[in-house]
N, C-alpha and C positions, 0 to 999 in steps of 0.2 A: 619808474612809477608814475611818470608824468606824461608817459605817449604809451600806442598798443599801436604796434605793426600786424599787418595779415596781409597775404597776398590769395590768387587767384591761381587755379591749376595746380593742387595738391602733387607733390612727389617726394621720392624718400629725401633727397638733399635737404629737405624742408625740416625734416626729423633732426640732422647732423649740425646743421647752424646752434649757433649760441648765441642767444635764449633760440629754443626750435618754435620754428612761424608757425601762428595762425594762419590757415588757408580755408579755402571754399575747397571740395575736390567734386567735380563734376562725373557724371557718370559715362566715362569716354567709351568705355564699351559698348555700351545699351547705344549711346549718341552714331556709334560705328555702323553697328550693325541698320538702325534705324537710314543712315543712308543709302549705306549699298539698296535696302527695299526700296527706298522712293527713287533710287537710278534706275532702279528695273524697274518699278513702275512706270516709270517716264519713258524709258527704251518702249517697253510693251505698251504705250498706250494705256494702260490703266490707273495708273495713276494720275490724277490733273494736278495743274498749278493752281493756285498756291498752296503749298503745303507748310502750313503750323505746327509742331511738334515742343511742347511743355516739358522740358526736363527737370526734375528735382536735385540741387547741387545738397550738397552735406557740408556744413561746419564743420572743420576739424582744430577745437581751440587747444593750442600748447602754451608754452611759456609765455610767449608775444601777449599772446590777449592780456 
């Protein structure tokens, strides 16, 4: 009652712990696919450096928090 653990990088092991973590879970998909495009951009010359890319993580609060 007196500390809230949460970690980084959502995954199911996260659910099976006791108390199940709080986690951040980022969007590794969207984050995947967005590289393979600025590698081929960068291959093909169409893309320049530097590239910024803003991803939105999700709170996922369980027990921990």
């Amino acid at each position: 009652q007196e500390i809230a653990i949460a970690c980084y990088d959502d995954s199911k092991k996260m659910e099976t712990l006791s108390p199940s973590l709080t986690t951040v879970r980022q969007p590794l998909e969207v984050m995947g696919k967005a590289a393979i495009e600025i590698l081929a951009g960068l291959i093909s010359k169409t893309v320049e450096r530097p590239v910024r890319l803003r991803f939105e993580p999700k709170l996922v609060i369980r027990e921990s928090a």
